[in-house]
Structure formats: structure tokens, C-alpha cells
C-alpha positions, 0 to 999 in steps of 0.5 A: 068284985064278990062271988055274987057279982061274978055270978050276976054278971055271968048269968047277965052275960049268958043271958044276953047271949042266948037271946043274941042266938034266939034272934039270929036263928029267927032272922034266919027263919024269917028270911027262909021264910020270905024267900020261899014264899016267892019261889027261892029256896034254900037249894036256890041260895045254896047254889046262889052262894057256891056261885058268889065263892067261885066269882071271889075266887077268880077275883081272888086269883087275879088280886094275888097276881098282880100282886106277884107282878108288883113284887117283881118289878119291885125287886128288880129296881136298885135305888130309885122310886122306892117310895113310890113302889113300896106304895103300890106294893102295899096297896096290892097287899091290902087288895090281896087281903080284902079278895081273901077277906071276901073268899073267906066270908063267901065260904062261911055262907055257903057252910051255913046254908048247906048245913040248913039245907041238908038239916031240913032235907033229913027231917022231911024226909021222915015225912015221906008216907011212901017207902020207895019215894023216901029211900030215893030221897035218901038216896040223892040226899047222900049223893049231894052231901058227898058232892058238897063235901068234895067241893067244900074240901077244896074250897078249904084248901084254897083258902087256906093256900092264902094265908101263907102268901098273905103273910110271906106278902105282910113280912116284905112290904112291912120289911120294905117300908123299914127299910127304903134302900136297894140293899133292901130290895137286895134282901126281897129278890131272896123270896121272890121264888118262894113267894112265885111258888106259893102262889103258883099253889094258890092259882092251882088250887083257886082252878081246882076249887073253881072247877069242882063249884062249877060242877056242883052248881051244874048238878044241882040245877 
């Protein structure tokens, strides 16, 4: 391919994805748009969405659980039926998975409705005509920032406590599944407190995480 072709197809390439960026942002506005007009509003959604985290949170919290329970009764079988408990304990990996799958994505639309939200708030309140309603409007602007921020710092950081039982989960039933022999399930009783410790951190800062979104949603109310 030529340097003119390459240069075609990178001007085709950005073209297509300014125009992918033009439409979301007008999906986006339209959908604002429409919601407002029957009285929700982006500081509704906000809160909306710092709910739905919380719920998949718990949900989260509970999926890791029996997923510990699974392991542990793995682990403390010697030869039998070790078909049938690789299977259920790859089943409670994937469930595992999923609940961290939808935490992540919870928390991904609650960054993108604060950003509009704060975005809009700060460019209404160079409308205000009156100084004294413009600097209280100032004023809780900075106080619900510091809010969301707080509670966004320890939504990241249940999230990110996930990812090292997910993957500590990943290696042993890939592990079991190599190797369905109670010499096996020997090797996996060697992580099992490492893995009870993880997710004794996880449960820890899921309970933290929950408890500053439970009082961000009542402030905002």
C-alpha cells in the first residue's frame, strides 16, 4: 500500500470516528433532553446510578463469597467427585466474574453522568445575575465534588480489590481443571488463605464503598 492510500485510509479512519464521537455526544443530549422534560434530571440519574453501583456491589460481595465456600469445600475433598466440584467451581468463577463485569460498568456511568453533571453546574453558574446566589451555588458545587470524589475514590478501590481474587480464582480452577487428582486439590489447600485473605479485603472495602454511596445518595436527596 502507498503512502497516498495510507493516508486515505487514515483520514477515512478519523473521519469515521469523529462522526461516532458527534453522534454519541447527541444520543447523549437527546436523552438528557427527554428526561428532563418529564422532571429527571442529571442530579436524579446521578444518584440513580451511585444506587445500581451500590446493588451490584452487594451482589458482587455475595458472588465472591460462595465462591470462597465453593473453593473451600473443594479443598477439602481427597479424590472423589472432583469432576463435579471443578464444575461448580467454575461456575462460581464465571458468576464472580460477571458481578465484577457489572460493578465495573455501574461505575463507568456514574463517571460519565457526574462529569456532565458537574460540567453543566459550572457553566450555569456563570448565568447567575446575582452575586450572592452565584457563590452559594459555588459553594455546594465544591462540597458535592468533594462528596463524589470521596465515594468515587473507594468505589476504585473495590474495584480494584476484584481483580487479584478474580485472577488468584482464574489460576486454580484453570489448575483444577489440568489436573483432577487429589494431589491437585493438595496444591490448591496452599492458597486457600491467601485467597480467604483477599477476599476478606474485597468484602471490607465492598462495606466501605457501600456505606460512603449510601451517604452521598442521602445528601443529595
Amino acid at each position: 500500500m502507498n503512502s497516498e492510500s495510507v493516508n486515505i485510509m487514515r483520514f477515512i479512519k478519523n473521519t469515521v470516528l469523529a462522526v461516532a464521537v458527534v453522534s454519541l455526544a447527541s444520543c447523549t443530549t437527546i436523552k438528557y433532553n427527554t428526561l428532563e422534560k418529564i422532571g429527571i434530571h442529571k442530579r436524579d440519574l446521578l444518584v440513580g446510578n451511585v444506587e445500581d453501583t451500590r446493588d451490584a456491589q452487594k451482589d458482587a460481595q455475595k458472588e465472591f463469597k460462595d465462591a470462597l465456600e465453593r473453593f473451600g469445600s473443594v479443598v477439602s475433598l481427597e479424590n472423589t467427585n472432583l469432576k463435579k466440584a471443578y464444575d461448580r467451581l467454575s461456575d462460581e468463577y464465571d458468576d464472580a466474574r460477571d458481578a465484577a463485569d457489572e460493578v465495573s460498568e455501574q461505575i463507568g456511568e456514574v463517571e460519565d453522568v457526574a462529569a456532565d453533571l458537574f460540567k453543566e453546574w459550572r457553566q450555569e453558574i456563570k448565568t447567575y445575575s446575582d452575586e450572592v446566589l452565584r457563590r452559594d451555588s459555588e459553594n455546594k458545587l465544591r462540597d458535592t465534588e468533594a462528596r463524589y470524589k470521596e465515594m468515587h475514590k473507594s468505589m476504585k478501590q473495590a474495584e480494584a480489590s476484584m481483580q487479584p481474587v478474580l485472577s488468584s480464582l482464574h489460576d486454580n480452577v484453570l489448575y483444577l481443571k489440568h489436573n483432577l487428582n487429589a494431589q491437585a486439590v493438595g496444591s490448591l489447600r496452599s492458597t486457600f488463605s491467601n485467597l480467604q485473605g483477599d477476599i476478606g479485603v474485597l468484602v471490607e472495602r465492598m462495606n466501605q464503598s457501600i456505606a460512603r454511596s449510601d451517604e452521598f445518595i442521602k445528601q443529595m436527596k
